[in-house]
C-alpha positions as CSV (number, residue, x, y, z in Angstrom):
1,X,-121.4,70.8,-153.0
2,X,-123.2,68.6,-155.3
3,X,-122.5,70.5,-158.5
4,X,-118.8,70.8,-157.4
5,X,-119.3,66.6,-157.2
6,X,-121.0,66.2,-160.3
7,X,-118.3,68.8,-162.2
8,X,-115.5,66.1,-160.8
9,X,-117.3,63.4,-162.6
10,X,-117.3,65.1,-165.7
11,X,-114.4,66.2,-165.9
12,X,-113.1,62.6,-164.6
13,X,-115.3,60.5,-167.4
14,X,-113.8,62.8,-170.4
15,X,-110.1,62.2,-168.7
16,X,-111.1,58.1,-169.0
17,X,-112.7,58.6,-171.9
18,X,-109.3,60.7,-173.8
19,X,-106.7,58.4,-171.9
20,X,-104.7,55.9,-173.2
21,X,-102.6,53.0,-172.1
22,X,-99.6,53.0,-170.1
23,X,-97.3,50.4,-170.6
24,X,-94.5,49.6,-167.8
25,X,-91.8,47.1,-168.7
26,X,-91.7,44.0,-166.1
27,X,-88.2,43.2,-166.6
28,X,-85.4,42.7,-168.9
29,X,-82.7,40.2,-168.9
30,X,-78.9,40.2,-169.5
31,X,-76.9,37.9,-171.5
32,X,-73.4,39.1,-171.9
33,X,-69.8,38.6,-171.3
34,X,-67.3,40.2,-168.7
35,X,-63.2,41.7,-169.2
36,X,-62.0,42.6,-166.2
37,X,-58.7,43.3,-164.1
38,X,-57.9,42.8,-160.9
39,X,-55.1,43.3,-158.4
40,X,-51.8,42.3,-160.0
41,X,-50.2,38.9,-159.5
42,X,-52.9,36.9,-158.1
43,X,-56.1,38.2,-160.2
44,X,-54.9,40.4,-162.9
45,X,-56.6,40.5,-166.6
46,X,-59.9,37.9,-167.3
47,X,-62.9,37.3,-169.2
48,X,-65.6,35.5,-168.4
49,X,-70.0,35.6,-169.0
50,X,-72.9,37.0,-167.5
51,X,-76.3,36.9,-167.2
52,X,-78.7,37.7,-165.1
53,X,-82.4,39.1,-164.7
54,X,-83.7,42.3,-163.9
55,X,-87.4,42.3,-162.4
56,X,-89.6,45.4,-162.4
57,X,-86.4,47.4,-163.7
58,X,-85.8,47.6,-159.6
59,X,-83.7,44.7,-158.9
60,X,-80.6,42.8,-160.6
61,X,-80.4,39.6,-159.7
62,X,-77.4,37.4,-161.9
63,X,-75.2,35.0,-161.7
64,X,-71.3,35.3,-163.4
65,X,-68.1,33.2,-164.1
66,X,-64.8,34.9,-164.9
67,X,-61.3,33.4,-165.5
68,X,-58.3,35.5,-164.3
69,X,-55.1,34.1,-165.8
70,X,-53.4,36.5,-162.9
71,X,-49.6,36.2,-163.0
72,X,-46.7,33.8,-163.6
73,X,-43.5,35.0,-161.2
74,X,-40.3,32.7,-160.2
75,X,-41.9,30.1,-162.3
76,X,-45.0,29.9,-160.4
77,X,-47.8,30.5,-162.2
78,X,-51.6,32.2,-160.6
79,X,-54.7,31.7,-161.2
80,X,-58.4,32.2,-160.5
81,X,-61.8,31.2,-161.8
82,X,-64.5,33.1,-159.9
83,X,-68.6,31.4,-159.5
84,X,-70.9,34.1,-158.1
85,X,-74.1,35.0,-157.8
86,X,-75.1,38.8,-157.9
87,X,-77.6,40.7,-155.9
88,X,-77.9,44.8,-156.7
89,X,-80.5,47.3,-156.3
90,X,-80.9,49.6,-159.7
91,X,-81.6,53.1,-158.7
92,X,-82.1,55.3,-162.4
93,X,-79.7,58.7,-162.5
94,X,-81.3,60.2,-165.9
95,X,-80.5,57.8,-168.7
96,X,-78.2,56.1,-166.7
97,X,-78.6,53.2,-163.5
98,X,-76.4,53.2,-161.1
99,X,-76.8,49.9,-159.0
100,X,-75.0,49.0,-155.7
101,X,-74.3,45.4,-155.7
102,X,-72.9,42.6,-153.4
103,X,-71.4,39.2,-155.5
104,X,-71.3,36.0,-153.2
105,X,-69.5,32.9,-154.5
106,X,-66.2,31.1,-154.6
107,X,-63.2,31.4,-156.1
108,X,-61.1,28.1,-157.3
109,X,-57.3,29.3,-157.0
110,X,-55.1,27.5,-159.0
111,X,-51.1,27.5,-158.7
112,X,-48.5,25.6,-160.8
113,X,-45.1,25.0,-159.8
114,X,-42.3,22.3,-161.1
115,X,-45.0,20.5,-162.9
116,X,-47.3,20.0,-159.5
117,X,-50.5,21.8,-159.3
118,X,-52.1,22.7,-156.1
119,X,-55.8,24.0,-155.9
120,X,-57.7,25.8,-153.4
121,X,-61.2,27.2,-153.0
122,X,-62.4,29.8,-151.1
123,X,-65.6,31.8,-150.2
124,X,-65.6,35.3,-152.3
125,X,-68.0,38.5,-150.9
126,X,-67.3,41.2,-152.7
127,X,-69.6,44.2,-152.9
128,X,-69.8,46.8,-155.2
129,X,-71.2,49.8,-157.8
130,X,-71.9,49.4,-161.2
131,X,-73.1,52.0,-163.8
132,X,-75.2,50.9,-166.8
133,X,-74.9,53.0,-170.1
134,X,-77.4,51.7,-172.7
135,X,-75.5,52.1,-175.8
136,X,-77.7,51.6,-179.0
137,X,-78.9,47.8,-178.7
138,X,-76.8,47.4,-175.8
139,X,-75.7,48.2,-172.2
140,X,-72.0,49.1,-171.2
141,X,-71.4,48.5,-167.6
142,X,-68.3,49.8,-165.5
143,X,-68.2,48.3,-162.5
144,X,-65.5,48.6,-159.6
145,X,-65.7,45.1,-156.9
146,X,-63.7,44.9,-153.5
147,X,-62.9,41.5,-153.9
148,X,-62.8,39.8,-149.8
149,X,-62.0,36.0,-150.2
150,X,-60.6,33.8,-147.2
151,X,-57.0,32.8,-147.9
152,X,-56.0,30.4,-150.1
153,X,-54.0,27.3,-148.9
154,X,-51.3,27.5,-152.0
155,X,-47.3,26.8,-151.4
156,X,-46.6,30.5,-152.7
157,X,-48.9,33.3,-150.5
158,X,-51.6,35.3,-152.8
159,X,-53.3,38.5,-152.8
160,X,-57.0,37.0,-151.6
161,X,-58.4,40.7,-151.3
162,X,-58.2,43.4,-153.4
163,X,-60.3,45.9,-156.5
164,X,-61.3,44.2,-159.2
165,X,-62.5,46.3,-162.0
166,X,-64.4,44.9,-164.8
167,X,-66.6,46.2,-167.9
168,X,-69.2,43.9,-168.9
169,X,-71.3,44.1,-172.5
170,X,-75.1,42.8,-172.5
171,X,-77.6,42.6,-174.7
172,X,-81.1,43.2,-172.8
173,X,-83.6,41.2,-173.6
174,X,-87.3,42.5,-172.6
175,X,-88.9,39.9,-170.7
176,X,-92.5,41.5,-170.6
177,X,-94.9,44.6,-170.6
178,X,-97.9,45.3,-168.4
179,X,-100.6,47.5,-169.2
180,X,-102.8,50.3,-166.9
């Protein structure tokens, strides 16, 4: 038993003594912008910035703000500027993360008719998946949202619910390494 015990420690000394560092990245943060579309007539084509922090490569945690110029029908014209805050959990698929996420915010409805414009701000939750593709220095990210906002209190009615698809560009930055 004791040579079997001393054999371990031999063998466990010359694995220290050949092994080197390993080097885990703490995090990485985002800085990019944001094109999306969203459901015709209220929310329709925007742009807007992002960025956001992802610690231990395990969570994202980010905040966004997007402008929707929507759509301008029977001389009423839509729009919608979304504030969130973003909450996802980053689960790696080969090269590729996929990350379930849930946004929480508001959204600042604007409608203009006959010169008058009326404003209304509601409470947005809107989960949803994201894919990130790191592309040379940077990440691609599809993402599809269900956008669920409480209803707007405009003169014409709105879509206040609805897909919102959106591809944002970042740059990530590595935050830090730590060493074993």
């Amino acid at each position: 038993m004791r040579r079997i015990a001393r054999y371990c420690l031999l063998v466990g000394g010359l694995a220290l003594l050949n092994a080197t560092s390993l080097a885990g990245q703490i995090g990485e943060l985002h800085l990019g912008v944001v094109a999306s579309y969203g459901t015709p007539g209220t929310y329709g084509p925007g742009a807007g910035l992002v960025l956001g922090i992802a610690p231990g490569r395990l969570v994202y945690v980010g905040v966004r703000w997007s402008y929707q110029v929507g759509a301008t029908t029977l001389q009423v014209r839509n729009r919608v500027q979304s504030f969130a805050a973003d909450l996802g959990v980053q689960i790696p698929a080969g090269s590729l993360e996929v990350v379930p996420s849930l946004s929480l915010g508001a959204l600042r409805y604007a409608q203009r008719a006959a010169g008058i414009t009326t404003i209304s701000t509601e409470f947005l939750a809107a989960p949803g998946l994201s894919v990130e593709i790191p592309v040379a220095r940077v990440a691609l990210i599809p993402e599809l949202q269900l956008y669920l906002a409480g209803s707007p209190n405009l003169p014409q009615r709105v879509t206040h619910r609805g897909l919102l698809a959106s591809v944002r560009l970042v740059v990530p930055i590595e935050v830090s390494r730590f060493k074993w």
